[in-house]
C-alpha positions in Angstrom: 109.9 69.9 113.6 109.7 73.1 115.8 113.1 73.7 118.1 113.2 73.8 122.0 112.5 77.9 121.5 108.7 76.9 120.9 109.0 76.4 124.8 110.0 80.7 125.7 107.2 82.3 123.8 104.3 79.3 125.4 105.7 80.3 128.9 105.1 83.8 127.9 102.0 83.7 126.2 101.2 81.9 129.7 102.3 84.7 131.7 100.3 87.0 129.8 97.0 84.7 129.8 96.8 84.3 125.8 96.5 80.2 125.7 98.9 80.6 123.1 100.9 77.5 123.8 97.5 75.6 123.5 96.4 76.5 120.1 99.8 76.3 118.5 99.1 72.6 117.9 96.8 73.3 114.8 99.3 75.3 113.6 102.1 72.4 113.5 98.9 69.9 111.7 98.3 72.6 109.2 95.5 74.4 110.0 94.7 77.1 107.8 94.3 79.9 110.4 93.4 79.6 114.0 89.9 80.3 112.9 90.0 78.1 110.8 88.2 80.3 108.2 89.3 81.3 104.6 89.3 84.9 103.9 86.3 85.7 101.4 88.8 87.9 99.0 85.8 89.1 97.0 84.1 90.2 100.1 87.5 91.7 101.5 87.8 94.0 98.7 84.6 95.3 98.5 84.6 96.2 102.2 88.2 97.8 101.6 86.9 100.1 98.8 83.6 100.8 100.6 85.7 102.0 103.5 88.2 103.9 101.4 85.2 105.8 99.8 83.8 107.3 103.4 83.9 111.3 103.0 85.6 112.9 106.4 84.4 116.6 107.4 86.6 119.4 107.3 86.9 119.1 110.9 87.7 115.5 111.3 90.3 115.9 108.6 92.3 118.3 111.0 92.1 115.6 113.6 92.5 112.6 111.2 96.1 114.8 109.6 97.4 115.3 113.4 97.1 111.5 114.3 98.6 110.8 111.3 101.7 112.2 111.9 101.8 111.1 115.6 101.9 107.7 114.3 104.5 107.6 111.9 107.4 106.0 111.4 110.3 108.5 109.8 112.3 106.0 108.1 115.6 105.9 105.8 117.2 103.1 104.8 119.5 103.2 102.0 123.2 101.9 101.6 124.1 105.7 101.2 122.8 106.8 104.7 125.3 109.0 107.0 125.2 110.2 110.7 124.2 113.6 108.9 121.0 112.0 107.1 119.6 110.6 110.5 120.3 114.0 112.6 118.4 115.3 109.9 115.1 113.1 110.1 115.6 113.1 113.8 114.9 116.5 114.0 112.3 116.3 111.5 110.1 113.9 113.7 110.7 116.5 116.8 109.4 119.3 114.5 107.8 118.1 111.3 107.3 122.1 110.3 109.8 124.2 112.3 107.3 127.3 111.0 104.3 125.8 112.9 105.0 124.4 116.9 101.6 123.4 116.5 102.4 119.9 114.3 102.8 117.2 117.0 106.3 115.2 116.7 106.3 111.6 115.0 106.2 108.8 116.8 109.5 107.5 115.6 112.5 107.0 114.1 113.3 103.9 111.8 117.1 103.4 110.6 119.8 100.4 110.3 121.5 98.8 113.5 124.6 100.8 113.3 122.8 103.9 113.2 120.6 103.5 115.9 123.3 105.2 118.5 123.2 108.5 116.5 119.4 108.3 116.7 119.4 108.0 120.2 121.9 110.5 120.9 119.6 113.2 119.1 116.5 112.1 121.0 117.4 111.0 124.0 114.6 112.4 126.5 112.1 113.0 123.6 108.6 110.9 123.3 109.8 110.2 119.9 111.2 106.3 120.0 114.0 105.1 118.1 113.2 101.8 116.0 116.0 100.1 114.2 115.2 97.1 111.6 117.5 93.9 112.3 117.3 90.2 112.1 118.9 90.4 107.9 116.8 92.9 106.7 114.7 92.7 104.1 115.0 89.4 103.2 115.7 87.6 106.5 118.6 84.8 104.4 120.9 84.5 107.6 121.2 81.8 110.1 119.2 82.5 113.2 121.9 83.0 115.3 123.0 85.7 112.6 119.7 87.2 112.9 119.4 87.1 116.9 122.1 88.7 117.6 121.8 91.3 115.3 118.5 92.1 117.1 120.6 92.0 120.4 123.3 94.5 119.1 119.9 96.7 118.0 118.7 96.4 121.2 122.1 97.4 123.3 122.5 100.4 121.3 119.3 101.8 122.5 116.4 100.5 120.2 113.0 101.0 121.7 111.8 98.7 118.6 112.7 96.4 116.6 111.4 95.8 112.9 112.2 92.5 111.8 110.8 90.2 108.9 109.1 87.0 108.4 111.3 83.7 107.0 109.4 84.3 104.4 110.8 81.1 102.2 110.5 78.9 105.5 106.8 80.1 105.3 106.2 79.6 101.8 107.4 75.9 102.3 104.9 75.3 105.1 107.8 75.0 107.7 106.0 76.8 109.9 107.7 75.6 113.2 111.0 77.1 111.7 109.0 80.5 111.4 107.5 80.5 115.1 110.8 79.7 116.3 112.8 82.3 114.7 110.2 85.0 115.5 110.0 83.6 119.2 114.0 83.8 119.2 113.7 87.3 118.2 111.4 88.1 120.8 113.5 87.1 123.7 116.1 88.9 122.0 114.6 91.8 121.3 113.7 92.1 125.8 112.0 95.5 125.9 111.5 96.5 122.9 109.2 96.0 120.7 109.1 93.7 118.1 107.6 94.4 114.8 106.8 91.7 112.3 107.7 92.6 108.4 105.3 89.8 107.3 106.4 91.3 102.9 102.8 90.8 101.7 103.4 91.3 98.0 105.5 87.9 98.5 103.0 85.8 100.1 100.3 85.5 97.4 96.7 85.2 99.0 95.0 86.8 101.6 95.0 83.8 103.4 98.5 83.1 103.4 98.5 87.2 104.5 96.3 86.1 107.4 97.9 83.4 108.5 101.1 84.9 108.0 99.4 87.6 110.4 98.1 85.4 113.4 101.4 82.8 113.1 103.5 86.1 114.1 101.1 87.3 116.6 101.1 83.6 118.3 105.0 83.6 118.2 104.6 86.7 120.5 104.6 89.7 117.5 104.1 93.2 119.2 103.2 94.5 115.7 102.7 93.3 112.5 103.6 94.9 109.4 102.7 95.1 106.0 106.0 95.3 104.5 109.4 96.3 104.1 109.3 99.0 101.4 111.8 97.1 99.2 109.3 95.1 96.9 107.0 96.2 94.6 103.4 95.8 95.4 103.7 97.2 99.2 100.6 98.0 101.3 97.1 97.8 99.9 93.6 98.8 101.5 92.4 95.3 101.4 95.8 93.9 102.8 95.6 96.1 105.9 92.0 95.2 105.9 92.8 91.3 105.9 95.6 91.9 108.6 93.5 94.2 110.7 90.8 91.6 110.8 93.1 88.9 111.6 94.4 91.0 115.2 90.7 91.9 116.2 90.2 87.7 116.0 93.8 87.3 117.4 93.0 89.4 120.2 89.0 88.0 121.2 90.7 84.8 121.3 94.0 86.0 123.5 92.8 89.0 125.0 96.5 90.5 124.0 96.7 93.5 122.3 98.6 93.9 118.8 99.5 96.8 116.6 99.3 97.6 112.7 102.0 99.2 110.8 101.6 100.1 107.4 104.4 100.8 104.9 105.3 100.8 101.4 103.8 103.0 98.8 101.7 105.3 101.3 102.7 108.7 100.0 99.6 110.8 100.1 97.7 112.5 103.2 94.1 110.7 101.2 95.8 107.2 102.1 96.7 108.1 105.2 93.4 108.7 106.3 91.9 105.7 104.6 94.4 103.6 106.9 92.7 105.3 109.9 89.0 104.1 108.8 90.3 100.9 107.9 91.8 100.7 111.6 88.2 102.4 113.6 86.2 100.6 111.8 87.9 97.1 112.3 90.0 97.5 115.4 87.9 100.8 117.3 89.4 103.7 118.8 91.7 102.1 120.9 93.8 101.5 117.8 94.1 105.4 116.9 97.3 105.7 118.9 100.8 105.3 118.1 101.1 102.6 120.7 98.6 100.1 118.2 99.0 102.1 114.7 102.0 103.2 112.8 102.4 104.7 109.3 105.7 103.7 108.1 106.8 106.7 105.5 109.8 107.9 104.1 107.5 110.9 101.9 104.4 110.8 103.6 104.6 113.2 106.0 105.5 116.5 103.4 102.3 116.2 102.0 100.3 115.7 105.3 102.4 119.0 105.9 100.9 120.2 103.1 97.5 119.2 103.6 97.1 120.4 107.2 98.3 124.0 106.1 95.4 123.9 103.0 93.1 122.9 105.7 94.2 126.1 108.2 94.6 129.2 105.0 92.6 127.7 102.7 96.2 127.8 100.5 98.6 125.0 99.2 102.1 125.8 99.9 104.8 124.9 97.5 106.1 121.3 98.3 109.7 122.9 98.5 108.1 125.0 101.2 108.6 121.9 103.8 112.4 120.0 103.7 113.2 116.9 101.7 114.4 113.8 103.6 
């Protein structure tokens, strides 16, 4: 049975006009997504790998590279990172390639909790945000409370977001009340920020469970969702952004709030990067290609949109050396 928290995210999906508290119901009697409808996987993939196929002019690429790297995500998170390492990508986001003022800064900075104070320390007065991941990350095995107040601590240090992820064995179990809770728990204690939803698709098995996974975070008051955490195999696909793309253009006819989609895990090359973007236009429109609704989450993405953009401007490939190595 769902806890007394069900009660904070209703009143503020009531506030904001969503009727989220309303349709929650079919959620607790097992509905299989507030539509109601399967996803057709066949039909999924074919559209994925139609729209993965669109050709992009020389000039569009330009434009296409640039928003790329406005919407990432700079991210490290390994047991071995240092005060050093995250001075490092910090000033990588504020000048991706030092040699060329051009290249627009990232959109943020991704690190652990206890980190977060050294990222905003380095940029403090800059547009580019400081994001932490809390709440047990990756797997999310704590207590609530454990989880909460990590998010809290995030928060205090000077998070602008908050990447969290998805009970995912409270899920898989169809205790989905548990789920809403925690996520509605983590969004009063993430306050200002924003709060991202790890939903780990390679975990979930279906592109329903993705979608429903999708529109259970959204209800519980999800800024974002994302695909993933980076520390499973299988990571983002076309046809899982696709699926989770589709699910916030129904999530947001129904609500009339708007959600983001982040994308992370195995996106390495600028070619995937731009076959995010057409996924996003062509299923969420233009208002989507902005960092405020899109994110790229990358940890060696961005060298090789470097790269790209320069081929596009000489005509030449520079050495992947050229640019530095986070």
């Amino acid at each position: 049975m769902p806890s007394t928290l069900v009660d904070e995210p209703a009143a503020i999906a009531a506030e904001r006009g969503s009727g989220v508290g309303r349709r929650w119901s079919a959620w607790l009697v097992g509905g299989p997504s507030v539509t109601g409808a399967p996803v057709d996987a066949v039909g999924l993939e074919a559209r994925a790998a139609a729209l993965a196929s669109r050709s992009i002019k020389k000039a569009s690429k330009l434009a296409a590279l640039d928003l790329a790297v406005r919407c990432m995500d700079l991210t490290t998170l390994e047991g071995a990172d240092t005060p050093g390492k995250v001075r490092g990508l910090c000033a990588k986001a504020l000048r991706p390639d030092p040699a060329d003022p051009a290249i627009p800064a990232a959109a943020a900075v991704c690190v652990y909790p206890l980190l977060v104070p050294v990222a905003v320390e380095w940029l403090r007065a800059s547009p580019v945000r400081v994001a932490s991941v809390a709440g047990a990350f990756p797997a999310g095995q704590s207590p609530i409370e454990v989880r909460v107040d990590e998010i809290g601590r995030a928060v205090a240090a000077g998070a602008d977001e908050v990447d969290i992820v998805l009970n995912r064995g409270a899920f898989l179990s169809g205790r989905y009340g548990e789920v809403f809770d925690d996520i509605a728990a983590s969004k009063v204690a993430s306050g200002a920020a924003h709060l991202k939803v790890i939903i780990e698709t390679a975990e979930l098995g279906s592109y329903d469970a993705v979608r429903k996974a999708s529109t259970l975070a959204m209800v519980a008051g999800a800024d974002f969702i994302k695909t993933s955490t980076g520390k499973v195999a299988g990571s983002a696909t076309l046809p899982v952004a696709l699926c989770m793309a589709e699910a916030i253009r129904d999530f947001v006819d129904q609500s009339g709030r708007p959600v983001g989609l982040k994308v992370a895990g195995g996106v390495r090359t600028a070619k995937q990067a731009w076959q995010y973007l057409v996924v996003v236009a062509e299923t969420l429109g233009p208002d989507w290609l902005t960092p405020a609704r899109f994110r790229l989450g990358a940890s060696s993405l961005l060298n090789d949109v470097l790269m790209q953009i320069r081929s596009q401007r000489t005509g030449r490939y520079q050495r992947p050396d050229h640019f530095s190595v986070d």
